[in-house]
PDB file of N, CA, C, O and CB in Angstrom:
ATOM      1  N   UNK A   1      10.513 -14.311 -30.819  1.00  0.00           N
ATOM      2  CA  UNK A   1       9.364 -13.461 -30.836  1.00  0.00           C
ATOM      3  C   UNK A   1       9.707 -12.179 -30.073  1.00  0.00           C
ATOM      4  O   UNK A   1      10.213 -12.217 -28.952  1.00  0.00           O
ATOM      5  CB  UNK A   1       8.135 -14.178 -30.229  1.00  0.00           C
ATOM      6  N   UNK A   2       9.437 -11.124 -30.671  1.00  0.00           N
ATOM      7  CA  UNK A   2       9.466  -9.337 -30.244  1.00  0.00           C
ATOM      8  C   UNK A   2       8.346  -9.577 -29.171  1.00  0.00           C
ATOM      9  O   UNK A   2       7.380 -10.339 -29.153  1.00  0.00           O
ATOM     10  CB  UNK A   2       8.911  -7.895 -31.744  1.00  0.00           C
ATOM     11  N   UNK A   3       8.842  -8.619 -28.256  1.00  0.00           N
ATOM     12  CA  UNK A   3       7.837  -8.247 -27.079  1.00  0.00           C
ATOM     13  C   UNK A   3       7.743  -6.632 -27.516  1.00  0.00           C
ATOM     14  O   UNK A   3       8.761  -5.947 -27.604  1.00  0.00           O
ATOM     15  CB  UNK A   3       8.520  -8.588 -25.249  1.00  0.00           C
ATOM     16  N   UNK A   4       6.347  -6.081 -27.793  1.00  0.00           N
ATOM     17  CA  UNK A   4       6.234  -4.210 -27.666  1.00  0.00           C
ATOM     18  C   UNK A   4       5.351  -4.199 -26.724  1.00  0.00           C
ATOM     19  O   UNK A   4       4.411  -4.959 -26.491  1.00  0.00           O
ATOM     20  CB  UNK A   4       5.623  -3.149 -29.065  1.00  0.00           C
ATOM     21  N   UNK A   5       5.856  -2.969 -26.033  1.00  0.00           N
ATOM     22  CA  UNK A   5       4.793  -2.756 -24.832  1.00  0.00           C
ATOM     23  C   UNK A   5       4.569  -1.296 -25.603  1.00  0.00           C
ATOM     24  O   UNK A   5       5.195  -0.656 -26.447  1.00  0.00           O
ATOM     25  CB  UNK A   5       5.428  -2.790 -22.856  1.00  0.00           C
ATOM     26  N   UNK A   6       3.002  -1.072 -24.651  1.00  0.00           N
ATOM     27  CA  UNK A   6       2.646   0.169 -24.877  1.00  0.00           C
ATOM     28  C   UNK A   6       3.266   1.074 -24.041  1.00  0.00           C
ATOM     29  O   UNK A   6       3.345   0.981 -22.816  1.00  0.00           O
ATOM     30  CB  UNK A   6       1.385   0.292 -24.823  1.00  0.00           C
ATOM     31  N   UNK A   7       3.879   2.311 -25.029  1.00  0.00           N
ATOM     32  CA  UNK A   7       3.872   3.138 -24.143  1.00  0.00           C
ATOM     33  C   UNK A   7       3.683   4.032 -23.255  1.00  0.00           C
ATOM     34  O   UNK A   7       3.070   5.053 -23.567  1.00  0.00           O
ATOM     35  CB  UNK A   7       4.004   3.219 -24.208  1.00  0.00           C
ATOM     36  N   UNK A   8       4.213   3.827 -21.829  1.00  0.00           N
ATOM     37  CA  UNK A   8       3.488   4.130 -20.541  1.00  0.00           C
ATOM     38  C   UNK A   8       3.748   5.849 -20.456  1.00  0.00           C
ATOM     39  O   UNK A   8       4.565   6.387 -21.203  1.00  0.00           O
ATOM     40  CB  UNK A   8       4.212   3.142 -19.083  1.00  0.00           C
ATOM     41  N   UNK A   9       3.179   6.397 -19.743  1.00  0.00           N
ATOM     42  CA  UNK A   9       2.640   7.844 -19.744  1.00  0.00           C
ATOM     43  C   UNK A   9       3.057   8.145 -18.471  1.00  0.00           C
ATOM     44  O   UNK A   9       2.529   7.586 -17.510  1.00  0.00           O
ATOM     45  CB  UNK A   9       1.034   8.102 -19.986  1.00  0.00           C
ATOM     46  N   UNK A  10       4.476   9.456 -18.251  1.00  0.00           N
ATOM     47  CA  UNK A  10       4.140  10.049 -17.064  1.00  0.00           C
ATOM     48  C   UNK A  10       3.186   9.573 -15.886  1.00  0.00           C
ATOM     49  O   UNK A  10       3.285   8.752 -14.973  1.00  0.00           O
ATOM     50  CB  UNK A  10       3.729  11.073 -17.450  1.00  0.00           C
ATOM     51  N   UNK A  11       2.063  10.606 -16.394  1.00  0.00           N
ATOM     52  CA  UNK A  11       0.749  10.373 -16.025  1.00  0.00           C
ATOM     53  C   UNK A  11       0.557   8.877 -15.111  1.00  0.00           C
ATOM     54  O   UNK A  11       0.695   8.604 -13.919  1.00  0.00           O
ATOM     55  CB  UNK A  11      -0.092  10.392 -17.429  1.00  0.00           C
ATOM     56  N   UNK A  12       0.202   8.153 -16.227  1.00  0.00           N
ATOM     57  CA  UNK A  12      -0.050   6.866 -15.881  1.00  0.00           C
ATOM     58  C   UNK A  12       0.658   6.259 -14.997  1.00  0.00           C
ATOM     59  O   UNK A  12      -0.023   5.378 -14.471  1.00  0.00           O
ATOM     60  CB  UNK A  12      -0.035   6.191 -16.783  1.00  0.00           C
ATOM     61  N   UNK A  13       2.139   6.333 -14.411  1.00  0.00           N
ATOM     62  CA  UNK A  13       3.107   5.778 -13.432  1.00  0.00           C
ATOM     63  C   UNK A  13       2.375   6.602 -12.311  1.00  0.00           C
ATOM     64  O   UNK A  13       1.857   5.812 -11.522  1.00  0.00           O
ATOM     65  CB  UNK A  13       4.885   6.066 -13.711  1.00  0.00           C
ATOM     66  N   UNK A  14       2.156   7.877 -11.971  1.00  0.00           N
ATOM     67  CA  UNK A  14       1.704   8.327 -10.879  1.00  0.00           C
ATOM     68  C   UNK A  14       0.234   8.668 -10.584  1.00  0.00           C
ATOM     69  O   UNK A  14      -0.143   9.434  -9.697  1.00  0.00           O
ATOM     70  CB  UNK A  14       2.381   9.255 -10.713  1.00  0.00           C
ATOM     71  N   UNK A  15      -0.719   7.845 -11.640  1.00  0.00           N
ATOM     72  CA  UNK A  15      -2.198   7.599 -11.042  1.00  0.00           C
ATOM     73  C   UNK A  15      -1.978   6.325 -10.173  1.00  0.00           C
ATOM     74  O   UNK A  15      -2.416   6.263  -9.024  1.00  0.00           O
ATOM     75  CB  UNK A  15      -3.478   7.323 -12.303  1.00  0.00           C
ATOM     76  N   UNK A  16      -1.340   5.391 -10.711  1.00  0.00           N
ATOM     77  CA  UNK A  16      -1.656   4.216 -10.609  1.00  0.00           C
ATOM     78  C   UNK A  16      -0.591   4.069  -9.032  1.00  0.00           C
ATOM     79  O   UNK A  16      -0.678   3.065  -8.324  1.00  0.00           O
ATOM     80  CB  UNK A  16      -1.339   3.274 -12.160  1.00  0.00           C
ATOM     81  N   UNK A  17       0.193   5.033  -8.753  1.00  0.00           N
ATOM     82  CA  UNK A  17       1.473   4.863  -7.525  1.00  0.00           C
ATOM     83  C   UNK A  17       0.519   5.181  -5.823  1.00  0.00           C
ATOM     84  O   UNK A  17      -0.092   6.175  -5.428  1.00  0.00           O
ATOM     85  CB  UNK A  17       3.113   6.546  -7.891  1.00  0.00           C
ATOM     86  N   UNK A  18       0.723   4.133  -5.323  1.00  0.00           N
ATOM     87  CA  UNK A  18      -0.080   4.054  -4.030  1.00  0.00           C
ATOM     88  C   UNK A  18       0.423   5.580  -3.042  1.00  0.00           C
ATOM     89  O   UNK A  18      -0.278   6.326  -2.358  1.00  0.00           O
ATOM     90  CB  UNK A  18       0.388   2.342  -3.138  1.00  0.00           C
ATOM     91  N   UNK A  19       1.812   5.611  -3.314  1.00  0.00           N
ATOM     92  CA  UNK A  19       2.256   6.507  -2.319  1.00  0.00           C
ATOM     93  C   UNK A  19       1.782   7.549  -3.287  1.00  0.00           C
ATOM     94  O   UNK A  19       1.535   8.445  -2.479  1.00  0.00           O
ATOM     95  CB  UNK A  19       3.875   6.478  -1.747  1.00  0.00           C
ATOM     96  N   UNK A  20       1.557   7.928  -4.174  1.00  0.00           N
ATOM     97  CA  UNK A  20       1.137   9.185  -4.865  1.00  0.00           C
ATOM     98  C   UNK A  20      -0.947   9.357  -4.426  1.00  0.00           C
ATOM     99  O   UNK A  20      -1.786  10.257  -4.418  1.00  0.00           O
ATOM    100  CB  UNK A  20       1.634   8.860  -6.978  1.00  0.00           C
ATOM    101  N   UNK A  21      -0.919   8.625  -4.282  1.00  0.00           N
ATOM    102  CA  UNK A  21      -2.835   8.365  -3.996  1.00  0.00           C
ATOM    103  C   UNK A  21      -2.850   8.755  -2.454  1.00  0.00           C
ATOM    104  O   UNK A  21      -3.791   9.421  -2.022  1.00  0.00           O
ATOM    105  CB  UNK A  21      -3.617   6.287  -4.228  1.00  0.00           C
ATOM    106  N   UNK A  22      -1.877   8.370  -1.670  1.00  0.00           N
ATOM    107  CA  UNK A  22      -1.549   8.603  -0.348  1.00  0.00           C
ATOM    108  C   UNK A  22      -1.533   9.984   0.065  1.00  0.00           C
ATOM    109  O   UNK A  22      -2.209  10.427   0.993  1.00  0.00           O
ATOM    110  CB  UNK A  22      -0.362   8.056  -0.082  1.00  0.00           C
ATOM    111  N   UNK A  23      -0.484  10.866  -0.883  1.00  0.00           N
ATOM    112  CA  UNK A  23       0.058  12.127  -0.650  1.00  0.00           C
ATOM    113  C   UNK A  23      -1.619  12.746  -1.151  1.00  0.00           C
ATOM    114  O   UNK A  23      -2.192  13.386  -0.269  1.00  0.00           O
ATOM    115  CB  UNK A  23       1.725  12.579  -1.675  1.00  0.00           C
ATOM    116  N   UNK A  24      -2.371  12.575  -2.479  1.00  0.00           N
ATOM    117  CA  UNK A  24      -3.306  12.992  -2.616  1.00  0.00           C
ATOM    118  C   UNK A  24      -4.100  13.363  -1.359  1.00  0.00           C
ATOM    119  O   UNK A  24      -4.169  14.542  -1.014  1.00  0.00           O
ATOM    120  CB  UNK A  24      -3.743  12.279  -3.364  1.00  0.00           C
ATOM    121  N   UNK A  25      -4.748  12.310  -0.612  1.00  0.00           N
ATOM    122  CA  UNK A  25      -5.579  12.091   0.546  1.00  0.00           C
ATOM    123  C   UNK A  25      -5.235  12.927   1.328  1.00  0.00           C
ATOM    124  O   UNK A  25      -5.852  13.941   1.653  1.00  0.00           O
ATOM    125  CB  UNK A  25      -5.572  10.904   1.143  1.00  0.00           C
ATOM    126  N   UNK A  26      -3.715  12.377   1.864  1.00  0.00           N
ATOM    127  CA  UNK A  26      -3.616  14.063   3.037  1.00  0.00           C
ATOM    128  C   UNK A  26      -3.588  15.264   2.515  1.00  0.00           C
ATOM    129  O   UNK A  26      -3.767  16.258   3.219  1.00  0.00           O
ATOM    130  CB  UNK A  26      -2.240  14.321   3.943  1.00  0.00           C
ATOM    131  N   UNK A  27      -3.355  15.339   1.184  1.00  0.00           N
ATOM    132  CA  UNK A  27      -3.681  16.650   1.042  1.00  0.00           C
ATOM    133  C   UNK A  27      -4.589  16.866   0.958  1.00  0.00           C
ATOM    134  O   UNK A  27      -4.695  18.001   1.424  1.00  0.00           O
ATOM    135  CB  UNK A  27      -3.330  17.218   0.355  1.00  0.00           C
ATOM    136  N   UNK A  28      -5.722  16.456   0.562  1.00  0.00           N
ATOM    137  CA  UNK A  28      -6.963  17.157   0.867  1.00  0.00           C
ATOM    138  C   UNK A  28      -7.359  17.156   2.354  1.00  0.00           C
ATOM    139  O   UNK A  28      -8.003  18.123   2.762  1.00  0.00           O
ATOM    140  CB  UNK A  28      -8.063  16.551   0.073  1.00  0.00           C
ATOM    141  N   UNK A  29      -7.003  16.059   3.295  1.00  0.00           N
ATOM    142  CA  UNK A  29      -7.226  16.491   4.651  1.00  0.00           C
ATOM    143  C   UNK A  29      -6.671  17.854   5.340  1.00  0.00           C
ATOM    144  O   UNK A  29      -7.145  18.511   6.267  1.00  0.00           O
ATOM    145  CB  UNK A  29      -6.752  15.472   5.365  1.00  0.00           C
ATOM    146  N   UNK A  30      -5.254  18.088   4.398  1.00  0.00           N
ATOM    147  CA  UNK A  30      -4.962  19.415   5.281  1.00  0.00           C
ATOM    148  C   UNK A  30      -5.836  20.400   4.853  1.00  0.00           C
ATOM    149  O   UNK A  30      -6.469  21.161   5.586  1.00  0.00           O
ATOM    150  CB  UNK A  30      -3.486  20.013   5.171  1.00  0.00           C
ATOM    151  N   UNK A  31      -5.852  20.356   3.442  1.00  0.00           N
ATOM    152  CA  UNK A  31      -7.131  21.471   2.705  1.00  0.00           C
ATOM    153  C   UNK A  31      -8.632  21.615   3.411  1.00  0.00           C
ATOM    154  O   UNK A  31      -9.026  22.752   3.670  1.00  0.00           O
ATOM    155  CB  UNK A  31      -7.567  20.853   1.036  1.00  0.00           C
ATOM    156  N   UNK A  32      -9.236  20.788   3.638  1.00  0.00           N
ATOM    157  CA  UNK A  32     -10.505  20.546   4.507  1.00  0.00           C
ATOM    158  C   UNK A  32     -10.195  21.334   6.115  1.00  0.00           C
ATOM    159  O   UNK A  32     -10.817  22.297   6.563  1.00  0.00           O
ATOM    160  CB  UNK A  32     -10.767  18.637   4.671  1.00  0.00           C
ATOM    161  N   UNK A  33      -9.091  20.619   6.759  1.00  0.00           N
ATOM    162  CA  UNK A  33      -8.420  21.238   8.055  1.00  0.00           C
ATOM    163  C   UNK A  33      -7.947  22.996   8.017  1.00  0.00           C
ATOM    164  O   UNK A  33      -8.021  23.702   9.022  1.00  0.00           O
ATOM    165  CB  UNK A  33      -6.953  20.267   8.295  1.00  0.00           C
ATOM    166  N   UNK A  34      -7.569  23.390   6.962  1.00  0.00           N
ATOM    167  CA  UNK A  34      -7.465  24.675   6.316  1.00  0.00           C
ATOM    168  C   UNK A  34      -8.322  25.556   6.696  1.00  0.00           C
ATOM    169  O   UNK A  34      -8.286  26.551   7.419  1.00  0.00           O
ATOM    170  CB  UNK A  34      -7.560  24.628   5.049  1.00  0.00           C
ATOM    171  N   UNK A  35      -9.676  24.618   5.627  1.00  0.00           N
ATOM    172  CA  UNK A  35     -10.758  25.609   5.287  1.00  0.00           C
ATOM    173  C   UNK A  35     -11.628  25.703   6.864  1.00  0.00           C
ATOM    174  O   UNK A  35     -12.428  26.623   7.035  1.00  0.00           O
ATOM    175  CB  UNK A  35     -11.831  24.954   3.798  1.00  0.00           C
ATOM    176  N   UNK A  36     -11.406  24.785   7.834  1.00  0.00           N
ATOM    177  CA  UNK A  36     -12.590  24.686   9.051  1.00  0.00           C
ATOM    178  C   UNK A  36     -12.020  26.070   9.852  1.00  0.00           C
ATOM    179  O   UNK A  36     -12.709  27.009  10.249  1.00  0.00           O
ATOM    180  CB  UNK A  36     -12.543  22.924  10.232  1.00  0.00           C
ATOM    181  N   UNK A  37     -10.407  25.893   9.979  1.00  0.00           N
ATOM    182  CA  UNK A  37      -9.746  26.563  11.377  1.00  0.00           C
ATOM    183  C   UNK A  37      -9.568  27.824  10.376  1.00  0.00           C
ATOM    184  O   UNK A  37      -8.743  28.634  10.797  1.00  0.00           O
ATOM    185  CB  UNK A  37      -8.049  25.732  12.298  1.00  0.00           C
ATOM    186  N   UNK A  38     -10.222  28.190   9.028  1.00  0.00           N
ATOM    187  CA  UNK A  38     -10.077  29.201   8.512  1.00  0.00           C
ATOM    188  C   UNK A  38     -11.480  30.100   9.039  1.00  0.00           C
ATOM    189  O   UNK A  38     -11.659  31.195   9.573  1.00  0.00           O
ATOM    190  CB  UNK A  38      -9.816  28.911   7.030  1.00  0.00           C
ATOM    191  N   UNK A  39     -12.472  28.813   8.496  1.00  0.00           N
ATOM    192  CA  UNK A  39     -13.743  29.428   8.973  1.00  0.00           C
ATOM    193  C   UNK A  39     -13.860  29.992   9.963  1.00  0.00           C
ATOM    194  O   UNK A  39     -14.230  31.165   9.998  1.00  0.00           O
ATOM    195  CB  UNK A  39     -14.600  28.773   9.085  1.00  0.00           C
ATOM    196  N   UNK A  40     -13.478  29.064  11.361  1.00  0.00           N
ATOM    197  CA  UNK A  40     -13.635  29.285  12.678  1.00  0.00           C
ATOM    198  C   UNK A  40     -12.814  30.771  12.834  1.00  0.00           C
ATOM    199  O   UNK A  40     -13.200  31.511  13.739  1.00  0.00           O
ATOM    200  CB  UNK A  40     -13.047  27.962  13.583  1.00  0.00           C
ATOM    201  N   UNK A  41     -12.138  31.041  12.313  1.00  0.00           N
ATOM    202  CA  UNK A  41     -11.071  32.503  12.498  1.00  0.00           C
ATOM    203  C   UNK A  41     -11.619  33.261  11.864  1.00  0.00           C
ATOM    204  O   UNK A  41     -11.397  34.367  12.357  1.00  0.00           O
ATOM    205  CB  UNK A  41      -9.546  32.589  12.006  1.00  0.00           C
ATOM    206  N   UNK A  42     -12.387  33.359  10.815  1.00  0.00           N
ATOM    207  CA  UNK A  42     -12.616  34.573   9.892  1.00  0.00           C
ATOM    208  C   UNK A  42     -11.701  34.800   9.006  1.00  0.00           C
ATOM    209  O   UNK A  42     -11.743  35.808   8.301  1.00  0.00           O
ATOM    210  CB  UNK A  42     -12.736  35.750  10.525  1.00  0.00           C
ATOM    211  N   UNK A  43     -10.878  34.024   8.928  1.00  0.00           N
ATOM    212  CA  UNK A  43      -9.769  34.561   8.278  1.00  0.00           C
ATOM    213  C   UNK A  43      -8.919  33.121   7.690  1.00  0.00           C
ATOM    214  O   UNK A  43      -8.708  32.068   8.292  1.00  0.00           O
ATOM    215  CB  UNK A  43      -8.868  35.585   9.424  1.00  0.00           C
ATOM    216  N   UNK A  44      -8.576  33.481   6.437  1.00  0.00           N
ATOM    217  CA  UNK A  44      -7.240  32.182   5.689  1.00  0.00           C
ATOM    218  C   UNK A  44      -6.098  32.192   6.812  1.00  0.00           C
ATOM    219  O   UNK A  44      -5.315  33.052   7.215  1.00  0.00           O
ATOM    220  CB  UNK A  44      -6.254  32.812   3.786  1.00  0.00           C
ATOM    221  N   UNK A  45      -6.250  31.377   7.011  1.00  0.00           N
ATOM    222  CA  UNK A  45      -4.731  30.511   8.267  1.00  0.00           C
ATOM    223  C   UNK A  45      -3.689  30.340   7.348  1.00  0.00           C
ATOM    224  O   UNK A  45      -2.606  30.297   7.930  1.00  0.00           O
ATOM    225  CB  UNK A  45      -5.020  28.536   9.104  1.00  0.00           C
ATOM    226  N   UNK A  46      -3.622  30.249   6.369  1.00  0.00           N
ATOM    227  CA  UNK A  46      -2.861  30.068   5.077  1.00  0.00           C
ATOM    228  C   UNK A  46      -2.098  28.059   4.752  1.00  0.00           C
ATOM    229  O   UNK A  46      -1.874  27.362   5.741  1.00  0.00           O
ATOM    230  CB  UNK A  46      -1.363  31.482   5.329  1.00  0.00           C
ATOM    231  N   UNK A  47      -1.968  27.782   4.034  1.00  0.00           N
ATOM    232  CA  UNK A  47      -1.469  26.199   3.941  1.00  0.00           C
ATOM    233  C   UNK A  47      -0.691  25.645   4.981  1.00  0.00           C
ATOM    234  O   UNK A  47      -0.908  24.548   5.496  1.00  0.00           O
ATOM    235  CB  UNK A  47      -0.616  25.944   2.769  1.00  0.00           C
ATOM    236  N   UNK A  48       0.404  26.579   5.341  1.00  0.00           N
ATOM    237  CA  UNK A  48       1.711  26.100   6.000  1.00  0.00           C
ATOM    238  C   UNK A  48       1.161  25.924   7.086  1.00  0.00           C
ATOM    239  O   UNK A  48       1.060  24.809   7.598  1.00  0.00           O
ATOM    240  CB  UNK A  48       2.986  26.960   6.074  1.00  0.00           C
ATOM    241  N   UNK A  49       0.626  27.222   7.714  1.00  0.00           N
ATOM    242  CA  UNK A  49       0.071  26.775   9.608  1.00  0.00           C
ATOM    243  C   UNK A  49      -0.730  25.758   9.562  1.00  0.00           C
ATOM    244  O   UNK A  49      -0.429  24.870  10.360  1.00  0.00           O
ATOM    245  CB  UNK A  49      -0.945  27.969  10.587  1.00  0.00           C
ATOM    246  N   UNK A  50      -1.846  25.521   8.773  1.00  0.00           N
ATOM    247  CA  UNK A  50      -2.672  24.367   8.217  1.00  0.00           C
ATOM    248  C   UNK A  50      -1.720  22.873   8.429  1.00  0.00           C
ATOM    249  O   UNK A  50      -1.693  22.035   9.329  1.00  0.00           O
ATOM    250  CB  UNK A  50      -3.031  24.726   6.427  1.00  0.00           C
ATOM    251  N   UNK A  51      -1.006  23.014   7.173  1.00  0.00           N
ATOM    252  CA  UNK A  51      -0.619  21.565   7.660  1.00  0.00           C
ATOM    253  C   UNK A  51       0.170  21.200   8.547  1.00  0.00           C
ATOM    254  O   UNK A  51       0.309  19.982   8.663  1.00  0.00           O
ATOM    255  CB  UNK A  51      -0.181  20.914   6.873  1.00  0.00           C
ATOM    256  N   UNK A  52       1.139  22.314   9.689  1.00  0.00           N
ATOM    257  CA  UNK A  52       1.674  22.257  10.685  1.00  0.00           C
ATOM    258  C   UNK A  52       0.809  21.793  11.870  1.00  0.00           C
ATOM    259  O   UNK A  52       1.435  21.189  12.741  1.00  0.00           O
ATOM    260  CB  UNK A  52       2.215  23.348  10.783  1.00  0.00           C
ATOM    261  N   UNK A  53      -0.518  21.959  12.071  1.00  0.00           N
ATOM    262  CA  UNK A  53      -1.570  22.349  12.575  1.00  0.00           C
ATOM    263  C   UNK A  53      -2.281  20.692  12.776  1.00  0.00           C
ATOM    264  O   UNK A  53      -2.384  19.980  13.775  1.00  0.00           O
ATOM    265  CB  UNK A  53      -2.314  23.551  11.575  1.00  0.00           C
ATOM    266  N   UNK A  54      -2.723  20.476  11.235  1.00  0.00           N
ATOM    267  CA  UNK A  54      -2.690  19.195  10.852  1.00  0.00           C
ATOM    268  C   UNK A  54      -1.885  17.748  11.687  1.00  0.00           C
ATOM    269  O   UNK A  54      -2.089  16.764  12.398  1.00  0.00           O
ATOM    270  CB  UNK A  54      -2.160  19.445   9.612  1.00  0.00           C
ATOM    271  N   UNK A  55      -0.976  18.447  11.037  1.00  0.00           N
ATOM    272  CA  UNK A  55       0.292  17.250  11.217  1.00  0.00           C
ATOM    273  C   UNK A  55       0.300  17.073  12.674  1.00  0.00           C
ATOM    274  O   UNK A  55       0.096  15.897  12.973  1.00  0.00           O
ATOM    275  CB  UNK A  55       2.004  17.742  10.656  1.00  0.00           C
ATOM    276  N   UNK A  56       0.455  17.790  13.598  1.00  0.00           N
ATOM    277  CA  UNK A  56       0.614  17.435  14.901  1.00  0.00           C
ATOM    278  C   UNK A  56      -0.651  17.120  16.065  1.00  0.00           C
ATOM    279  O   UNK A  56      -0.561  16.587  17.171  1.00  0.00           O
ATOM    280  CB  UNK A  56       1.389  18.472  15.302  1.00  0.00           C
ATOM    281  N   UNK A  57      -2.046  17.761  15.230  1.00  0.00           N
ATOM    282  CA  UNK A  57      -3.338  17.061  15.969  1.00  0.00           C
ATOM    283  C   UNK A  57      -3.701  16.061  15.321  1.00  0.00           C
ATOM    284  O   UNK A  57      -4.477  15.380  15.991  1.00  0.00           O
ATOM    285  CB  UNK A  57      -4.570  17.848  16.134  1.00  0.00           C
ATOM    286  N   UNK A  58      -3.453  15.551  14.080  1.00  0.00           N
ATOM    287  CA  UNK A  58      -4.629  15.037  13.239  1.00  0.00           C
ATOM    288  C   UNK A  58      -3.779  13.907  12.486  1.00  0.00           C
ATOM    289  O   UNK A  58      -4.304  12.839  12.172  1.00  0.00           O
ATOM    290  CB  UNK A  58      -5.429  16.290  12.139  1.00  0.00           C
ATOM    291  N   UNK A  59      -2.865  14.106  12.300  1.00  0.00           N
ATOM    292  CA  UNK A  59      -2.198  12.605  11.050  1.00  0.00           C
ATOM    293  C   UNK A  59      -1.749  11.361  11.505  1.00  0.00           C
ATOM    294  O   UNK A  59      -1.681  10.386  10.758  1.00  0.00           O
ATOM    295  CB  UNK A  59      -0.758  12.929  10.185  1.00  0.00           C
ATOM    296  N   UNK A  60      -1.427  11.338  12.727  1.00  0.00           N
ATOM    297  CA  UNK A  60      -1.125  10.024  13.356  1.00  0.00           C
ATOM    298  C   UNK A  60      -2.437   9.273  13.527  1.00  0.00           C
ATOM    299  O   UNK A  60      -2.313   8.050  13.600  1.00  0.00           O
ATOM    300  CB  UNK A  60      -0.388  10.196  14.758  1.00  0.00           C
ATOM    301  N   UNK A  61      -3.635   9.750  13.603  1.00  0.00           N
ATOM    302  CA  UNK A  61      -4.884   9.168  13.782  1.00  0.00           C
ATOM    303  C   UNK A  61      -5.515   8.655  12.772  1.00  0.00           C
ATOM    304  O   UNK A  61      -6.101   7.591  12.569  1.00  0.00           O
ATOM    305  CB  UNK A  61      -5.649   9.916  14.271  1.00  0.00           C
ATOM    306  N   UNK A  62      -5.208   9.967  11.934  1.00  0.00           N
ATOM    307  CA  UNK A  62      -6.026   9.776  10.153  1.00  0.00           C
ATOM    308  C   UNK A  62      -5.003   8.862   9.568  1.00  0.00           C
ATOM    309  O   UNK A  62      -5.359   8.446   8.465  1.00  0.00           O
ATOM    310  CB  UNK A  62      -6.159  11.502   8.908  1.00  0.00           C
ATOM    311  N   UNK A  63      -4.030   8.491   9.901  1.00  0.00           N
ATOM    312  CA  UNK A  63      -3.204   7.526   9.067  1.00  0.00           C
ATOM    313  C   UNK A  63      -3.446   6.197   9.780  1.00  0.00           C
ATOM    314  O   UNK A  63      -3.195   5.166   9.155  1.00  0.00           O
ATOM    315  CB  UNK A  63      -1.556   7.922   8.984  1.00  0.00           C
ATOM    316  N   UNK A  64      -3.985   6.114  11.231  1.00  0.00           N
ATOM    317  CA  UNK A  64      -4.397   4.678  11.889  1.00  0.00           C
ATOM    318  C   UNK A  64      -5.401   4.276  11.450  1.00  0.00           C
ATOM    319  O   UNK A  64      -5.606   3.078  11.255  1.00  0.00           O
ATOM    320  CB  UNK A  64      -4.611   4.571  13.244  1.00  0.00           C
ATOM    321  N   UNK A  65      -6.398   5.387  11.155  1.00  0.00           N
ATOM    322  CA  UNK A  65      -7.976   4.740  11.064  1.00  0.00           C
ATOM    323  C   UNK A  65      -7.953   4.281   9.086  1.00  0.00           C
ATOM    324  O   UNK A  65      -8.581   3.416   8.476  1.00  0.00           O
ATOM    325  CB  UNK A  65      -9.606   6.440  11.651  1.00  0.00           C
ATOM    326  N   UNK A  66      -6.919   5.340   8.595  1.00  0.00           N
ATOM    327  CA  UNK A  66      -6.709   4.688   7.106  1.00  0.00           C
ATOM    328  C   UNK A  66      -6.002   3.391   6.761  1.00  0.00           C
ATOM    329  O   UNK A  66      -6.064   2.872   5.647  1.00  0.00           O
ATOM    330  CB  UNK A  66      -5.978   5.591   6.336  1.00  0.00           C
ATOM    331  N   UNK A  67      -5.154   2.777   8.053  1.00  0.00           N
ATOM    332  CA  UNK A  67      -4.429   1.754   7.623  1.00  0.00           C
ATOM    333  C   UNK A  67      -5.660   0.800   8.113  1.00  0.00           C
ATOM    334  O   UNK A  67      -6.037  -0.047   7.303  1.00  0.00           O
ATOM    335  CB  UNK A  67      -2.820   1.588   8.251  1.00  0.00           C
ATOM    336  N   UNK A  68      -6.307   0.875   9.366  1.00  0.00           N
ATOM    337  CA  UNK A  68      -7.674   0.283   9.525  1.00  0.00           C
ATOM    338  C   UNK A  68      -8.384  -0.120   8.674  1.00  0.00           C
ATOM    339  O   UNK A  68      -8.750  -1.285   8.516  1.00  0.00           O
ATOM    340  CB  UNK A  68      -8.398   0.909   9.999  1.00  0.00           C
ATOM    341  N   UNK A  69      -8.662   0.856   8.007  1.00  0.00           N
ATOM    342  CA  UNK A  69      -9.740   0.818   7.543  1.00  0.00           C
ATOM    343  C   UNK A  69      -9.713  -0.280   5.760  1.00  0.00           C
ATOM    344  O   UNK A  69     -10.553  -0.849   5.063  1.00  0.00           O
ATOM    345  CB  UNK A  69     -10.108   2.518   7.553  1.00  0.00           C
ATOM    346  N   UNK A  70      -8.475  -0.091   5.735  1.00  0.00           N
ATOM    347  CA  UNK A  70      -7.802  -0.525   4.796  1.00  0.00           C
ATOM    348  C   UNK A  70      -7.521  -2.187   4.899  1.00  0.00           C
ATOM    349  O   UNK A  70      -7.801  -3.052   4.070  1.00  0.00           O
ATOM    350  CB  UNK A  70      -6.638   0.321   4.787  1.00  0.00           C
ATOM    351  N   UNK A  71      -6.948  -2.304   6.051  1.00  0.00           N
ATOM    352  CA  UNK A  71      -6.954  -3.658   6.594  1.00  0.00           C
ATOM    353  C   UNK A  71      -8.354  -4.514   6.733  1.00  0.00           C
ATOM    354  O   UNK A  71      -8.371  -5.729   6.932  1.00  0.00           O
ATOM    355  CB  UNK A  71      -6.363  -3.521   7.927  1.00  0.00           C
ATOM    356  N   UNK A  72      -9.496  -3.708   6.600  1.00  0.00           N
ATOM    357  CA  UNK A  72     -10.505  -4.672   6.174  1.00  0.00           C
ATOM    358  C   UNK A  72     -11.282  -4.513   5.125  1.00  0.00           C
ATOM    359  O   UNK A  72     -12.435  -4.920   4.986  1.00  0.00           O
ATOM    360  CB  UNK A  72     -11.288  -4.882   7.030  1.00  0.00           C
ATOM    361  N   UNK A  73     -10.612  -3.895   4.365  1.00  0.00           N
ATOM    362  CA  UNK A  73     -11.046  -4.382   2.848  1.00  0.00           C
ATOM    363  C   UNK A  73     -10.153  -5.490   2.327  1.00  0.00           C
ATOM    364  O   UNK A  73     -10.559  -6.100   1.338  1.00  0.00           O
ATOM    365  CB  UNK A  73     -10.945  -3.139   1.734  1.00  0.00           C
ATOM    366  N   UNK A  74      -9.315  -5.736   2.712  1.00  0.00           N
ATOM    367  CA  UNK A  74      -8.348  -6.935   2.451  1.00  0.00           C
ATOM    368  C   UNK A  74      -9.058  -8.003   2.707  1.00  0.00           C
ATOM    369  O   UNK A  74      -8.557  -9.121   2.587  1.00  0.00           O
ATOM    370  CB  UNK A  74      -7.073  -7.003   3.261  1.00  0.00           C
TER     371      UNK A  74
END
């Protein structure tokens, strides 16, 4: 007996990829982090200082309270 699978889509390998859903999330945290320390300035901080900015106040925490938080939906 033949086995056909359907064929899988680009696409479809990287909706469904945890570390791709991952990279999603912080990126919108740096985007959100962006837009606040943009507000607060008057002015676009631009991406890079953003997620430099990010990365060293904010991701070690946002990645504890996500593995947390995660650990009890299990």
């Amino acid at each position: 007996m033949t086995r056909t699978h359907a064929p899988v889509e680009p696409g479809d390998l990287l909706k469904n990829s945890t570390l791709y859903r991952e990279f999603l999330a912080e990126r919108d945290e740096i985007l959100r982090h962006k837009w606040i320390e943009s507000e607060k300035l008057g002015r676009d901080i631009g991406f890079e200082r953003a997620l430099l900015d990010w990365m060293l106040k904010h991701r070690t925490p946002w990645r504890q309270a996500r593995a947390a938080a995660k650990g009890m939906m299990n």
